[in-house]
C-alpha angles and dihedrals in degrees: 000000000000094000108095118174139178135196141061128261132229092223082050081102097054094043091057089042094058091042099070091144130178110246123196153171150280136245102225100043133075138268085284099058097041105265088179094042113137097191138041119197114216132189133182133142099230109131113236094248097046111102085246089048089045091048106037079049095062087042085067091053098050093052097051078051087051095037108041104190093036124116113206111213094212118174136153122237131198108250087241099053088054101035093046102038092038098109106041088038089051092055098051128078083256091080107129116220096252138358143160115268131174119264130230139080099281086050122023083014093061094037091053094041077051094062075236091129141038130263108249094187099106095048103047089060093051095041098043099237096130082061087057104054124074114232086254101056094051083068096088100034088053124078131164121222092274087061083246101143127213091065131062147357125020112243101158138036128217122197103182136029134228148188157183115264142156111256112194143195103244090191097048083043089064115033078059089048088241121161132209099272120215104189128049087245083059096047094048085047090055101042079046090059081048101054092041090066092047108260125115118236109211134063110200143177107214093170097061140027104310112070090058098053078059091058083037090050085051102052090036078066083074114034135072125208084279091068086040087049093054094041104044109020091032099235094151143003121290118244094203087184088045119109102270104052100032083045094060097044096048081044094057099039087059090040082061097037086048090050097248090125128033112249080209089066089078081089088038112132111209088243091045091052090042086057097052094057100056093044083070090244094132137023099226140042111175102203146114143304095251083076093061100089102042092049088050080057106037111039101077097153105059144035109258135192142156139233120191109241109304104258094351116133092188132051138188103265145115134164115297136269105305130220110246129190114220124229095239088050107136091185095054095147094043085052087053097050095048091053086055095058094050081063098050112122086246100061088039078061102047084051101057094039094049087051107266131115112257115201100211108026130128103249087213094061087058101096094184109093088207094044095051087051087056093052092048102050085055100053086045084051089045103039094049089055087250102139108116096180117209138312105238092052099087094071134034096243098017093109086075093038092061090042087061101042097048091046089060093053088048085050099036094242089126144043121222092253097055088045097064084038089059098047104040084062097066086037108050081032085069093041089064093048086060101049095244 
């Protein structure tokens, strides 16, 4: 999804130690991918009541039902055990046979640079997979040899899709006679109404990952797919004081000054800021997709909707976490055989219906009116090239660089100006290491 670490933790250790885990085979594959394999191991950090967790949990069920005799090794990790203990895990004989990682140069992009993950290529042409995924979408399953995504081989397969929207309060909305804006003028004016009668707009998270796809939102304002392509594919060079970038930050720092935004969310977790919102405490989260169906749950006091970025053409966005099949699997067609089922038109169905974004459902087979709204904005988002994908991709690291640096414009640390300083080194840095 959106969450994106880096690092490696003293207790990483402790954690492979405790996942010796049994890996095993398939039952269409040869000798190689464990044709006589009785188990597959499977990890992923979707919580059992998300739309993913509901879905990839009938999908287990579905394969026992497929492959009598076959245990399946389930177990749920936390995102930062896997994100932070991938590469050293991966290339231990812990490795489990498939599991969900982030996508995106700096993550899926390294592993697979590494020889840490299968090539997927040749399945996804038997299996029909590619015909499945948008363009656009193949962006984030393909990597050259360098882990740049967007060219070459798959390595990775999403099943469903997500992006960046405005989720708002109905009930606050109206008690403050506010209506849906559809600029950003509007919106300002909006947030502005908010602030004069004392509430703060905007929840926000400035500890994790969504403070920084605002500032994203605000300099994609100003970009086209020329400025994405630079930024994330690399295609030219970055211009971190052009308008796009210095636009965003400035953006930002008077969103802060005006009270849009707390100057107290610097210390914000994601799940803090998701809580707040559905304890009816502010308007307006601006997040992603991967919320919807929590929040469909979990608000039970107050009428919800959501509304993609005022005047913005591109979102953050991409297709989701993808399953990726490590090197060391010993249960590869297994592996194989689990991530087809993820793309049945069943599970496709089960996605959309529990709240998520499916990549490859009939429409008409979502019953949920506001679940049907979110898939099609997605696929409006997806078919019109509009997925901007997310703003730490572009670097290994760079998730915690752009933490840190939009931490110190909530809190007033840094200027604009040192902010886009701060974050062009770590980027142009990598772009050195690559030859570019």
């Amino acid at each position: 999804m959106f969450r994106s670490r880096t690092g490696l933790a003293a207790g990483a250790l402790l954690l492979a130690a405790s996942l010796g885990l049994t890996a095993c085979g398939g039952d269409d594959g040869g000798a190689e991918e464990g044709a006589d394999a009785k188990a597959l191991t499977l990890w992923h950090y979707e919580g059992p009541t998300s739309a993913m967790g509901i879905a990839w949990n009938k999908a287990i069920e579905i394969f026992k039902e497929k492959h009598p005799g076959v245990e399946v090794k389930f177990e749920e990790k936390g995102f930062e055990q896997i994100q932070q203990n991938a590469q050293m895990i991966l290339n231990s004989d812990s490795a489990p046979d498939i599991m969900e990682y982030n996508k995106g140069n700096a993550t899926a992009g390294l592993l697979s640079k590494q020889g840490l993950l299968t090539d997927l290529s040749e399945q996804a042409t038997q299996r029909g997979w590619d015909s499945k995924l948008s363009s656009s979408l193949q962006t984030t399953a393909k990597y050259d040899e360098d882990g740049i995504m967007g060219a070459g081989k798959f390595f990775g397969v999403p099943n469903y899709g997500e992006y960046v929207m405005v989720y708002y309060n109905k009930d606050l909305f109206t008690k403050h006679k506010v209506e849906v804006p559809t600029t950003l003028d509007e919106f300002t004016a909006a947030m502005d109404t908010f602030v004069k009668a004392g509430v703060t707009p905007l929840s926000v998270g400035g500890a994790e990952y969504p403070a920084q796809q605002i500032f994203y939102e605000l300099a994609l304002s100003k970009g086209d797919r020329a400025f994405v392509d630079d930024y994330q594919l690399y295609k030219n060079k970055v211009d971190f004081k052009g308008p796009q970038l210095s636009y965003g930050a400035q953006t930002f720092a008077d969103w802060v000054k005006a009270g849009y935004i707390s100057k107290d969310s610097a210390g914000i977790k994601a799940e803090d800021m998701g809580v707040a919102f559905t304890q009816g405490k502010f308007p307006i989260l601006i997040s992603g997709s991967w919320w919807y169906g929590r929040f469909a749950t979990d608000i039970k006091n107050f009428e919800w909707g959501t509304f993609l970025f005022p005047g913005n053409n591109l979102h953050p966005g991409s297709s989701g976490n993808l399953w990726v099949v490590p090197e060391k699997s010993k249960a590869k067609a297994l592996a194989y055989d689990f991530i087809d089922i993820t793309m049945s038109p069943e599970i496709q169905a089960l996605l959309g219906n529990s709240g998520g974004v499916p990549v490859a459902a009939d429409v008409a087979q979502i019953t949920d009116p506001k679940n049907k709204e979110l898939i099609e904005n997605f696929n409006k988002i997806s078919t019109n090239d509009g997925l901007a994908f997310y703003p730490d991709w572009p670097a290994p690291g760079y998730y915690d660089v752009l933490v840190a640096g939009v931490q110190g414009l909530i809190n007033g640390s840094k200027t604009p100006d040192a902010f886009l300083d701060e974050i062009a080194g770590p980027y142009n840095e990598n772009l050195a290491d690559l030859g570019k």
